[in-house]
C-alpha positions as CSV (number, residue, x, y, z in Angstrom):
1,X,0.0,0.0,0.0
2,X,1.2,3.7,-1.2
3,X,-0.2,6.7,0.9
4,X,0.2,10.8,0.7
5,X,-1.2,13.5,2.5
6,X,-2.0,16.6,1.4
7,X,-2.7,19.8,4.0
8,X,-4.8,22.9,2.1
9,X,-5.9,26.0,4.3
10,X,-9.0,27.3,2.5
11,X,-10.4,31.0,3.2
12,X,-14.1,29.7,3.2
13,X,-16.2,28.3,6.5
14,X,-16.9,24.9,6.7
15,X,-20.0,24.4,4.8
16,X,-18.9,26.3,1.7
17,X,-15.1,24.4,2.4
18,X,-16.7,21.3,2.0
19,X,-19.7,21.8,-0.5
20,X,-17.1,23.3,-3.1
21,X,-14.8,20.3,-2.5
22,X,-18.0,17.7,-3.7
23,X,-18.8,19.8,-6.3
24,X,-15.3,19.5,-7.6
25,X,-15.2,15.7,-7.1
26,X,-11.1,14.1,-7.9
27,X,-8.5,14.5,-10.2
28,X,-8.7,10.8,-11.4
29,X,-9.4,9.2,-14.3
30,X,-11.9,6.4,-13.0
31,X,-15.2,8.1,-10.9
32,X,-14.9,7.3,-6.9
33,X,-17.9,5.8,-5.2
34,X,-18.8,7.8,-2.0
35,X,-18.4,5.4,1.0
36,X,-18.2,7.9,3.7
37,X,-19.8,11.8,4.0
38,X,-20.3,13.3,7.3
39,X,-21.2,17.2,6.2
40,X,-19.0,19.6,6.8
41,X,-16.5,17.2,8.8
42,X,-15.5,14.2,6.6
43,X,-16.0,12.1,3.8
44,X,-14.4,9.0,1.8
45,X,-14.5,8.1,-1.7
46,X,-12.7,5.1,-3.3
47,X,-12.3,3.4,-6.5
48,X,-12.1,-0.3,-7.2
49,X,-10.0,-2.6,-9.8
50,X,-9.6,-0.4,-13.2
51,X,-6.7,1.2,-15.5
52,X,-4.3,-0.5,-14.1
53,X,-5.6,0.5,-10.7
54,X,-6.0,-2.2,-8.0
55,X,-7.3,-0.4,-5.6
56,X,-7.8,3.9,-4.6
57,X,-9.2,5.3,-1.7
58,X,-9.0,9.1,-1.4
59,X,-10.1,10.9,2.0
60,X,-10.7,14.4,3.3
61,X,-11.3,16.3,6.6
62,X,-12.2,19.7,7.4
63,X,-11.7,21.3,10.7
64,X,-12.6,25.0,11.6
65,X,-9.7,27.6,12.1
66,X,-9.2,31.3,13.1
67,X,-8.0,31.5,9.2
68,X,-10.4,29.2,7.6
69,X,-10.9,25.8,7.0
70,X,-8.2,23.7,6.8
71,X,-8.4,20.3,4.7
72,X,-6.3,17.5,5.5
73,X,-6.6,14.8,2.4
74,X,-5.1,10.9,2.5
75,X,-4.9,9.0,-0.7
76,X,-3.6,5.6,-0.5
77,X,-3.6,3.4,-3.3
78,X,-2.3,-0.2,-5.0
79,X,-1.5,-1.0,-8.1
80,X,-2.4,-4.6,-9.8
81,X,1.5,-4.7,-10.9
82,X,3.5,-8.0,-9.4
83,X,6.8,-7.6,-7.9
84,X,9.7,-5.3,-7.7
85,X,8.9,-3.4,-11.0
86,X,5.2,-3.3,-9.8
87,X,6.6,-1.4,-6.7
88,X,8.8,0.7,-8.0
89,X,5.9,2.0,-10.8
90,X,3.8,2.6,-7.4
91,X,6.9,4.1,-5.7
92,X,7.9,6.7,-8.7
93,X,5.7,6.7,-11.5
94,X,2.4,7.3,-10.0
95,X,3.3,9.2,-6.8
96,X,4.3,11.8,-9.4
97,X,1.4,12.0,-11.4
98,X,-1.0,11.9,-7.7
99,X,1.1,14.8,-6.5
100,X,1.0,16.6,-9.6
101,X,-3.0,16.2,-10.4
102,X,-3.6,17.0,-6.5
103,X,-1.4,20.3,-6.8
104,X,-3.7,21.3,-9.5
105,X,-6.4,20.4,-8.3
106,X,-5.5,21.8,-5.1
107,X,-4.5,25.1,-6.0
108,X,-8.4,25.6,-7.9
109,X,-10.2,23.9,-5.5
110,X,-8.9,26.9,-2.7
111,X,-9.4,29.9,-5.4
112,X,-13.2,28.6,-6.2
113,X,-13.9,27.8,-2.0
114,X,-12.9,31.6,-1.9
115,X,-14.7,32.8,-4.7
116,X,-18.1,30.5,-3.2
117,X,-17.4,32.3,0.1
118,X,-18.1,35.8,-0.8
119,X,-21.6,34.6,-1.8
120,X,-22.3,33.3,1.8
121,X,-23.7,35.6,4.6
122,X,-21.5,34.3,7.9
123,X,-22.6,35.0,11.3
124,X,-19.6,35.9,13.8
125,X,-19.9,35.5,17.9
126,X,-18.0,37.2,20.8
127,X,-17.5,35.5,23.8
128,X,-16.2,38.5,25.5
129,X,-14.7,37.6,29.2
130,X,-13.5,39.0,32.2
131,X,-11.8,37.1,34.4
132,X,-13.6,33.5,34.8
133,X,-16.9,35.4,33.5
134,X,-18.4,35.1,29.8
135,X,-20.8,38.0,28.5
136,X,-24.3,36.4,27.1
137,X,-27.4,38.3,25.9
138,X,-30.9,37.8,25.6
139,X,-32.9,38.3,22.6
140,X,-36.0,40.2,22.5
141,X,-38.5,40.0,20.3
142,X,-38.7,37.7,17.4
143,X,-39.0,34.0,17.3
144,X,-36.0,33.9,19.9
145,X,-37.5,36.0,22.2
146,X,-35.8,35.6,25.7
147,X,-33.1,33.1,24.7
148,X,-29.8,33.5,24.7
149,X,-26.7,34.3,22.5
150,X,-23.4,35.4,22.6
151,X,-23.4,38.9,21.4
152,X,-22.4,39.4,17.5
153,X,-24.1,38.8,13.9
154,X,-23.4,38.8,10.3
155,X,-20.3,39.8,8.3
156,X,-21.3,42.0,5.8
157,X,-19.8,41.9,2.3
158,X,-16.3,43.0,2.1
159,X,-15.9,42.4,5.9
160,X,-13.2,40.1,8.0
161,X,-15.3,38.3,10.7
162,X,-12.6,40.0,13.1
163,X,-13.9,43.5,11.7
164,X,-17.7,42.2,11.5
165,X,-17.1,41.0,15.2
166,X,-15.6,44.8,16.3
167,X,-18.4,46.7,14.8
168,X,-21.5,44.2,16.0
169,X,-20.2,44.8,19.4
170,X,-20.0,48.2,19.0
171,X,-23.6,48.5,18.0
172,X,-25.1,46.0,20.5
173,X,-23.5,46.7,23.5
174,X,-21.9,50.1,23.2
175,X,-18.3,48.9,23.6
176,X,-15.0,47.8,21.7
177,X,-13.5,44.8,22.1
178,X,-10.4,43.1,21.2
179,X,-10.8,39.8,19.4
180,X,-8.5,37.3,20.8
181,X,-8.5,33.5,20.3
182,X,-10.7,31.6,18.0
183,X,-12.9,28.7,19.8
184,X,-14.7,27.0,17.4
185,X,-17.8,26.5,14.2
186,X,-21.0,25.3,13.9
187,X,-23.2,24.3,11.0
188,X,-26.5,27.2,11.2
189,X,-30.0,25.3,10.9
190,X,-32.2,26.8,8.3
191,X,-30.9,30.1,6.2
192,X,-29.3,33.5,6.3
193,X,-30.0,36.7,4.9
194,X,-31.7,34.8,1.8
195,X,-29.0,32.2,1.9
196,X,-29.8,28.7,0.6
197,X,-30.5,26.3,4.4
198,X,-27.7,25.0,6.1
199,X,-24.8,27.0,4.1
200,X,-23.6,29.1,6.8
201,X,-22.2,28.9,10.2
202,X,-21.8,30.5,13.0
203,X,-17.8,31.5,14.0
204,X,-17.3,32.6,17.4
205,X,-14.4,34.0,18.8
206,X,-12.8,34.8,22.7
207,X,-12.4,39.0,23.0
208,X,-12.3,41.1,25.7
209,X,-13.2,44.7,26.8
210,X,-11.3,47.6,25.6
211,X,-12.6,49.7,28.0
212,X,-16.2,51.0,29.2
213,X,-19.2,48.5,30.7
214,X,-21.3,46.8,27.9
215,X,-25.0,48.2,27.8
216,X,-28.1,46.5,26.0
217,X,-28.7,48.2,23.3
218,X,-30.5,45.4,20.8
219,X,-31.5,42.6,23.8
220,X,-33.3,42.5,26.3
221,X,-30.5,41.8,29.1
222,X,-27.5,41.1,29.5
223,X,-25.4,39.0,32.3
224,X,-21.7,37.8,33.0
225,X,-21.8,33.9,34.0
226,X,-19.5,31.5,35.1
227,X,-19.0,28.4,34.0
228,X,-21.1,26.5,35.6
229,X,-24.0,28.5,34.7
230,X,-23.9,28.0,31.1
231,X,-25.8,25.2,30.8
232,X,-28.7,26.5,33.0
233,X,-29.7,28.9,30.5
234,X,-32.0,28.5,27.4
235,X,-30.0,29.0,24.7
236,X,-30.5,29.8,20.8
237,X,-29.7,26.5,18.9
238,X,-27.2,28.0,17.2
239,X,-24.9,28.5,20.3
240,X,-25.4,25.9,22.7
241,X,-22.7,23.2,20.6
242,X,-19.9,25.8,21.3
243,X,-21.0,25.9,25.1
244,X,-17.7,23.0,25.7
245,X,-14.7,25.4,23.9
246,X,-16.4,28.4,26.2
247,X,-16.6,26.4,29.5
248,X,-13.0,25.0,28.6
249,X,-11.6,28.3,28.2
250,X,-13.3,29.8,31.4
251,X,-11.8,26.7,33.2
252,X,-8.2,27.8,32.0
253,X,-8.4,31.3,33.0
């Protein structure tokens, strides 16, 4: 068995980072049958006996970064060629042409992720802290009347989620804040601004107060809680799978 791995950092969240990637199936001669797909985490395609193939299997996973998505890819792969020779075509021959149709492939798969991105409304999140203390909100009005949120919203066209962050704090609690460590992604049920269901996410980020006392403008409260207060509150759906990175972080502090 012959294996490489290929690492591509991809300026797109996760669902565009992996829809794009589908939608560009593999460099390879032969179609791949899907065996594995997990959206936006994971998936596994692989290719039976065929042009001179014995056997492909070529695998990808996304993760969620401060920078993007980042795309770890395995192919391994057998050819049906006996002995030394056989080995040595595996060895040379065909780890060239894999690394060269993955470069390629590589390099247009990140530029058309980038491209998709700009189409997507994102949402951005703050979990703004002071000392063992997290910031949360609650909505008013709407069909998430009362629940709560970390503060934040959506990144307008031509925003960074960094600069999106900044200026939805600005306007909902009447503060600046300094964006610090990223914590972590989730997949948004139903749409955004007009977007098509399930192709955005929510990105939230650790900050902290530049100065002055955070005041509800847009919610209807707003309340600094421990850790172990967290889960005692009835939260938007969108939030409540990043409650573990929080209460980790709160724990380290």
């Amino acid at each position: 068995m012959f294996r490489l791995r290929f690492t591509t950092l991809v300026e797109a969240p996760l669902t565009v980072a992996f829809d794009v990637a589908r939608a560009l199936g593999r460099p390879w001669g032969t179609p791949l049958q899907e065996v594995v797909s997990v959206r936006p985490e994971r998936d596994v395609y692989a290719m039976g006996p065929g042009r001179g193939w014995r056997w492909l299997t070529h695998s990808r996973r996304f993760s969620a970064t401060g920078a993007g998505t980042l795309v770890d890819e395995q192919v391994d792969w057998e050819t049906g060629l006996p002995g030394p020779l056989g080995g040595l075509v595996d060895r040379v021959v065909l780890r060239r042409r894999i690394v060269r149709a993955m470069q390629a492939h590589l390099d247009a798969y990140a530029a058309a992720a980038a491209r998709r991105a700009l189409d997507v409304v994102q949402v951005v999140g703050a979990a703004v802290v002071d000392g063992q203390r997290v910031l949360v909100a609650q909505r008013s009005g709407g069909p998430y009347d009362r629940l709560w949120e970390f503060p934040g919203g959506k990144v307008e066209r031509g925003e960074t989620d960094l600069a999106a962050l900044v200026r939805e704090c600005r306007e909902e609690l009447g503060v600046d804040v300094l964006p610090q460590g990223f914590l972590g992604e989730v997949l948004l049920d139903g749409s955004v601004a007009g977007g098509a269901p399930g192709s955005s996410t929510m990105r939230l980020w650790v900050a902290r107060l530049a100065g002055g006392s955070p005041v509800a403008h847009e919610h209807a409260a707003l309340r600094w809680v421990g850790s172990d207060e967290l889960d005692g509150l009835d939260w938007i759906a969108a939030d409540r799978p990043l409650l573990p990175a929080v209460r980790d972080l709160l724990h380290r502090l």
